[in-house]
N, C-alpha and C positions, 0 to 999 in steps of 0.2 A: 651230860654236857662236856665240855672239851675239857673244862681246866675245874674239876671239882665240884663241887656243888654249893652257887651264889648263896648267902643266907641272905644279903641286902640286894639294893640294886647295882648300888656302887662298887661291888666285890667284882660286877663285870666287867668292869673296865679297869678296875685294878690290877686284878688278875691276867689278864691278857697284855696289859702293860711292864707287869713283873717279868711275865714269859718272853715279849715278845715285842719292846718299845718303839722299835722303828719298823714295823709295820702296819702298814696302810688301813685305817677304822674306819675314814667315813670320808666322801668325795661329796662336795657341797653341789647346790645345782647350778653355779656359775664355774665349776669344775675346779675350785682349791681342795686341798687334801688336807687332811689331819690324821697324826699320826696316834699311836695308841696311846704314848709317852705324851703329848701334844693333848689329848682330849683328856687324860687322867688332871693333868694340869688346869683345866679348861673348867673341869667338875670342879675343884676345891676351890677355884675360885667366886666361882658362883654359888658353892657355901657360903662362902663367906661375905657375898653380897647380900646375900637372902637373909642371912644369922644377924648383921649388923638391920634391918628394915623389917623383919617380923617376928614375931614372939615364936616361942618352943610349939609344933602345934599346930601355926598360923598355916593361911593357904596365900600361895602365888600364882596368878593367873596370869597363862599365856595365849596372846592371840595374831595370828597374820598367819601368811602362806608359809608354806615350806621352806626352813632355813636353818642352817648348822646346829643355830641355837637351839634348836625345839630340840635334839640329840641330847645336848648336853643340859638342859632343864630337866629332863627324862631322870636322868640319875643324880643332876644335883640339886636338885630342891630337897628329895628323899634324904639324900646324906648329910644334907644339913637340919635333917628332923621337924621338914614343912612339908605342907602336901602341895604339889601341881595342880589347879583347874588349867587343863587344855580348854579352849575355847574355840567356838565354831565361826573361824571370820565370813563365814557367809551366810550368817543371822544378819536380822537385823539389828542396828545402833539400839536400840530398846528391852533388845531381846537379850544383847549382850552382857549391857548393862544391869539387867535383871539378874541375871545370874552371877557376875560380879556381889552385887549384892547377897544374895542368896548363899553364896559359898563363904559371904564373910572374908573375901580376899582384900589381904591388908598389901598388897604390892602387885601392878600390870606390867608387863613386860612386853612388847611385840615390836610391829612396823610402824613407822608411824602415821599411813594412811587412817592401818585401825585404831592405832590409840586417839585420830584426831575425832573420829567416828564417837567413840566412848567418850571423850569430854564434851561432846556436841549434844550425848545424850545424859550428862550428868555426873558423868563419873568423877571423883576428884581428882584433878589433873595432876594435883600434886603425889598420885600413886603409882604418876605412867611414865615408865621409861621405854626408850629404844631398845634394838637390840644388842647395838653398839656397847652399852652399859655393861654387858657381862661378860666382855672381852678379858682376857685373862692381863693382871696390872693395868685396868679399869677403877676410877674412884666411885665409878657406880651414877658419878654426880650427871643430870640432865639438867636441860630448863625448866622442863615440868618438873624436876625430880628434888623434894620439899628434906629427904633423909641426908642425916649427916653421917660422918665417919664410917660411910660406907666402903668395907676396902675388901682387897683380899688379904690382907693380914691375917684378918679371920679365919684360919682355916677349920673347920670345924669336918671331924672326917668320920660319916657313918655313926652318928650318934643316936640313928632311928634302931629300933629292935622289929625282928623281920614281921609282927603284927601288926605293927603300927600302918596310920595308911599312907600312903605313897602318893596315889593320882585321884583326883575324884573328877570323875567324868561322867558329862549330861549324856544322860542317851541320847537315843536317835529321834524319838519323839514321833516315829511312825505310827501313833494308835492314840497318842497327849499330851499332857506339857510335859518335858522331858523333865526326869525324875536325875540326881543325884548319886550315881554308883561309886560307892568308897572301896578302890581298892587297897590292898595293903601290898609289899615288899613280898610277903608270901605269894599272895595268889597270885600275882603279876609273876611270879620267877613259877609258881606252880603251873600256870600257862605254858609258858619255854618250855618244862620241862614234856608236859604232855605233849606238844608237837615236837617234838625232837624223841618222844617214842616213837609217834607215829607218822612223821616226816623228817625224818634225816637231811642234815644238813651233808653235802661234801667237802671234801676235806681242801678243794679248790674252789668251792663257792664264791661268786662276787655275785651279791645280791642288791636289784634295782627297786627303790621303793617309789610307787605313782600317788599311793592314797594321803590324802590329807596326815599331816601329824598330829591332828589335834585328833584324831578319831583312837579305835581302841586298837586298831592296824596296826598302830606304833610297836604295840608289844614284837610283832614279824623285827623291827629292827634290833630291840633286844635279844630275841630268839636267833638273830646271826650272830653280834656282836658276844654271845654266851658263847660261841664256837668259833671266837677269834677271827671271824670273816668279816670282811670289808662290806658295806652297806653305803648303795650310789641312791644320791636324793634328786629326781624328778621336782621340779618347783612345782608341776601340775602334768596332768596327763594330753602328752598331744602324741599321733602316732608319729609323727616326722621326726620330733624331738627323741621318741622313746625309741627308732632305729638307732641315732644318730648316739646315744645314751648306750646302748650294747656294742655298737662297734665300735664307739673309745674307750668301753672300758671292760671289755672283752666277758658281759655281764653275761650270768649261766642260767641265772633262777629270777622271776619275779612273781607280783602277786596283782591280778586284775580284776575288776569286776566288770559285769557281761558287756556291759556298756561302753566299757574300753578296750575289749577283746572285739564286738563287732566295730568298733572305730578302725584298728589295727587292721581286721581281716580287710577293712573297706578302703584303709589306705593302700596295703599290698595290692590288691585289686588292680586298682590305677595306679600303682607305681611297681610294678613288677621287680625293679631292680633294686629295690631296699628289699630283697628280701638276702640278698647277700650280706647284708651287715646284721644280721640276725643269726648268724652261723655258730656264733659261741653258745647263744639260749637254749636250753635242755630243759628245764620245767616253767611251766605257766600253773602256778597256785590260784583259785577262786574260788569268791565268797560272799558275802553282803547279800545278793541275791541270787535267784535261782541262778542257772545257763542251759538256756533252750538248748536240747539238742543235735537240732540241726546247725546254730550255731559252733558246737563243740565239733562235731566234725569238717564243717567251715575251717574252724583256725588249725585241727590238726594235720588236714591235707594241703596248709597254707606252711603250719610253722614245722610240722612233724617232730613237735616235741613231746613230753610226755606232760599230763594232768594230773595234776591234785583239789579237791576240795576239802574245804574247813567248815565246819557248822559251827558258829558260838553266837558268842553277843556282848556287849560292853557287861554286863554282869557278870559275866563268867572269864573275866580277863583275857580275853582274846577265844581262840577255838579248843574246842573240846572233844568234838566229834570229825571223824576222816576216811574220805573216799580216797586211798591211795593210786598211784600211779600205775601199780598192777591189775587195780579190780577198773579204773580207767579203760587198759590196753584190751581186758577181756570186752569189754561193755563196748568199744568202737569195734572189735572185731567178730562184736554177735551178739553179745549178750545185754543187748541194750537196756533192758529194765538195768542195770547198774546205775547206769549214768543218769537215772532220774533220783536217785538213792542220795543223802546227807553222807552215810558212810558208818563206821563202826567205832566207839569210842576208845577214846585215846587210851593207853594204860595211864592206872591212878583214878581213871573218872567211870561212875556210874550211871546208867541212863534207863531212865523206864518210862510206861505212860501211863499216867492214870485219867479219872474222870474228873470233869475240872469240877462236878459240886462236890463229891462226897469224897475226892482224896485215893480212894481207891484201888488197886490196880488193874485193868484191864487184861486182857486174853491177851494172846501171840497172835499176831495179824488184825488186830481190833485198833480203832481211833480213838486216842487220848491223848491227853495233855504232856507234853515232853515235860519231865521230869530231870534235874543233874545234880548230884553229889560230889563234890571233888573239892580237893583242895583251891583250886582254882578260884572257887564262888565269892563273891563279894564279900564284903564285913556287913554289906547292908548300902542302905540308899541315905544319904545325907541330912540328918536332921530330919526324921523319917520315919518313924518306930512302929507307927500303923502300917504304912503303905509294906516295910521293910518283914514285917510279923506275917501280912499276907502271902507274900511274896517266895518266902523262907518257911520253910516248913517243916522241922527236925532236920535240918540239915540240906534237902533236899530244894531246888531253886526249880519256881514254876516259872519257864519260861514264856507262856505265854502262847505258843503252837502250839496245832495238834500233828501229831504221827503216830506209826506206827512201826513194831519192832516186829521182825522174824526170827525163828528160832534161832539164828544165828548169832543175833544181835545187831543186825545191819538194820538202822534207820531210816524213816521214810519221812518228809515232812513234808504234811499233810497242806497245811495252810495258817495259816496268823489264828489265831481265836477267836481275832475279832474283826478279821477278812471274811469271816465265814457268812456267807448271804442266805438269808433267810426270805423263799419266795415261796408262798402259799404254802406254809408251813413245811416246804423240802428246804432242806440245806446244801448248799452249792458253794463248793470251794471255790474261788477269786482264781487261785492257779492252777486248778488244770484245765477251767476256761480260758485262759491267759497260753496256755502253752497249746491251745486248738486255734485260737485268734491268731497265733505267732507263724502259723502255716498258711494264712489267708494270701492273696494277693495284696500284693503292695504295703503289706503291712513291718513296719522299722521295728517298732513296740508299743507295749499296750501295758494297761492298768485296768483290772479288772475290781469294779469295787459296784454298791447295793445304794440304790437312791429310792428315798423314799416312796409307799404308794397306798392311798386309802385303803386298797382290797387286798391287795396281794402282801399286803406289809414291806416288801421292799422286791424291786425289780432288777437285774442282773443288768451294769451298765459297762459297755468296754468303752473305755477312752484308749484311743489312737496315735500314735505317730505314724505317718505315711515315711515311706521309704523317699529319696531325694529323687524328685522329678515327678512320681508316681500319686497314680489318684485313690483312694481305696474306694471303694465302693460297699455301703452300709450293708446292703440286700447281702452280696457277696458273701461278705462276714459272717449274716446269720447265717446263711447257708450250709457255711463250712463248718460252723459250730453245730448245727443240728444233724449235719451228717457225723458228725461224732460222737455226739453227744447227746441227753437225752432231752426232750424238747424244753422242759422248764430249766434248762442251763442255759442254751440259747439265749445272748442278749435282746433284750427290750428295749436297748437305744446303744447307741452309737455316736461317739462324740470325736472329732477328727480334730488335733491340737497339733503346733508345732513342735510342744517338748512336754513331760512329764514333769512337776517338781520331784527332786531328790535332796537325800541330804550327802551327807559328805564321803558318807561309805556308796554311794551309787542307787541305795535303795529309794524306793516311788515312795512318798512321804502322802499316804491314802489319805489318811487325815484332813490333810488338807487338799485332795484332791477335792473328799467327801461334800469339804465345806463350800470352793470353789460351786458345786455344782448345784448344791442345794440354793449359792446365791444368785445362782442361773440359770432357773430353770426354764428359759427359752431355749437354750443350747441342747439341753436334755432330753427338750420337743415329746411328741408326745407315745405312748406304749405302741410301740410295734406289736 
């Protein structure tokens, strides 16, 4: 990292503050700036809000869109020795509130669209403030807001030790009810440091961020602001906004998922002439979910920049595994099995597969259970000790895929574990029917998931997005899939939707596709 090696969180912006006060940390998404000297300020005194409203310990929960604040919660809740619940505002009031509860957070902070959401579903009112409240020489006081002697006097500075935990963040909840990941000041800084082995920052960096803050993406801002670079906040991903966002602020690097890479490509498209305000951008990072291939060379004869992938997950503090920009330029220029590849792990982190009953480890080139070692890995799942013991395993976090490794060590991910469709006793991975689907006519994108069947025990379902204007045609689809494929992957129904649910990182939230479909099974019609 640029300026030593962080033990807290707080030492990152301290540190770069020390160095280097009046320059530029973070451009809001109504485009005010803050400077380094300006956001070290910003942290203590949102210690000091937190220290006078919650015990040693306590958790402070944050919810709404993107906004300066969620930056400076990032490292000051930590440094005043309370942990952050990010929270997902596009749950539902129910859902929110549950986990509010759940995490035991004794103080909300957000917009107050959402906090009006949270008292409408229970929350006590008297726990929710605006954003406004942690403005720096803020009394902290709201209307809702019931605490007294709320001040920044307080200043309480890095009183956490680097074990302690920092953020506890719900997962994504693609496979159940999302489970509790505790991370700590280590693993979070253990994260940065792995990708900044295996993705270098430049040393002129201004890096634009699209993905929610309340996701575990956050850590990418941490991971610049450890190397002293400026970090621009998108309120939400639109591609007109996200031209318009590099050409004012001359941005080089950012981080998309597929879903806003084909947005982008399809804005270029029809606006040819944004593509001149894209002239500073040199790396496009992705993650969350696959990226079709054909897509990737879409946006790189579009953007002609260079690519990177991340493979991780809220468990493992951000990413761990990396398809660099070199093994990219080879994969677009031949060597294509690459670019279907996760990549090779970070230095500090270890990756293997095994069998997901007996533990095991599998052969070179054989399907198993991704396996990760690293500093990086959670302390565990929240109040959780069973779920946390299965999970963890001497060290080693089952993530829950299967893949495979080459003697190399380059990673392949296979499919979820519990994507995996079970049809007349074959098993058929969700995506790489999903990435034969993705070549059909008229097809935008697809979710590939297993709906129940007396005989066959489960049937291969592709649910659809049509392209804009475009009709797909179900017949079509199998076709295209049995010409690739072998006849029991071919889907057995065809369901044609305007949008896929996702959750915040971009990823198709199956789960409830699953349930969706099971409540509809007229839509589902009947085995092709």
């Amino acid at each position: 990292m640029a300026v030593g090696e962080p033990l807290l969180l707080g030492d990152v912006v301290s540190a770069a503050a020390a160095v280097d006060p009046d320059a530029m940390a973070l451009v809001a998404p109504d485009g005010t700036t803050s400077s380094w000297s300006a956001l070290a300020a910003e942290l203590v005194a949102i210690a000091g809000h937190v220290v006078a409203r919650v015990g040693p310990g306590g958790r402070v929960a944050a919810v709404g869109a993107n906004h300066p604040a969620w930056v400076s919660l990032y490292y000051g809740v930590p440094m005043a020795g309370r942990v952050l619940v990010p929270l997902n505002h596009r749950l539902a009031p129910s859902e929110l509130a549950a986990q509010v509860a759940r995490s035991g957070a004794g103080w909300v902070v957000g917009d107050g669209e959402q906090l009006a959401r949270l008292a409408d579903a229970g929350v006590d009112a008297g726990m929710l403030s605006g954003w406004d409240s942690l403005a720096v020489g803020s009394s902290g006081a709201s209307t809702t807001d019931t605490a007294a002697g709320a001040s920044s006097s307080v200043t309480p500075v890095n009183t956490s030790s680097s074990d302690d935990p920092a953020w506890l963040l719900f997962t994504s909840g693609t496979t159940g009810r999302p489970k509790g990941a505790v991370l700590t000041h280590a693993s979070l800084l253990a994260a940065v440091a792995a990708s900044a082995g295996a993705r270098p920052v430049d040393p002129d960096d201004v890096y634009l961020f699209c993905f929610p803050l309340c996701h575990v993406a956050g850590y990418n801002v941490v991971h610049r602001h450890a190397h002293r670079r400026p970090v621009v906040l998108a309120e939400r991903f639109d591609a007109a906004s996200f031209c318009q966002l590099v050409a004012d602020h001359g941005v080089t690097s950012t981080s998309l998922a597929a879903t806003m890479l084909a947005s982008l490509c399809t804005h270029l498209d029809e606006h040819p002439a944004a593509r001149s305000a894209l002239t500073s951008l040199r790396v496009v990072a992705y993650g969350a979910a696959p990226m079709p291939t054909a897509l990737l060379r879409r946006a790189h004869d579009l953007l002609g920049v260079d690519f990177t992938q991340g493979y991780g997950m809220t468990e493992l503090s951000g990413n761990a595994v990396f398809l660099d920009a070199a093994a990219h330029r080879r994969g677009l220029a031949g060597d294509e099995s690459l670019l279907s590849a996760a990549g090779w792990a970070a230095p500090g982190v270890e990756v293997r597969t095994c069998d997901p009953e007996t533990g095991e480890v599998v052969g070179v080139g054989d399907v198993g259970e991704i396996e990760v070692r690293a500093p990086q890995v959670m302390a565990g799942y929240w109040d959780d000790p069973v779920t946390t013991a299965a999970t963890i395993r001497s060290g080693w976090l089952r993530t829950g895929d299967l893949g495979t490794l080459d003697d190399t060590g380059l990673l392949r991910v296979v499919d979820r574990a519990k994507d995996v469709i079970v049809t007349g006793g074959e098993n058929v991975s969700s995506r790489e029917v999903e990435d034969v689907v993705l070549t059909a006519p008229g097809v935008a994108a697809v979710a590939v998931v297993g709906v129940a069947d007396p005989t066959w025990g489960e049937n291969v379902c592709a649910v659809i997005v049509p392209d804009v204007g475009a009709t797909v045609d179900p017949d079509e689809v199998v076709s295209v899939v049995r010409s690739r494929l072998a006849g029991f992957k071919a889907p057995r129904h065809v369901v044609v939707v305007d949008a896929l649910p996702t959750n915040a990182a971009g990823k198709v939230i199956k789960a409830e596709l699953r349930a969706w479909l099971s409540a509809n099974p007229d839509l589902v019609g009947p085995r092709r």
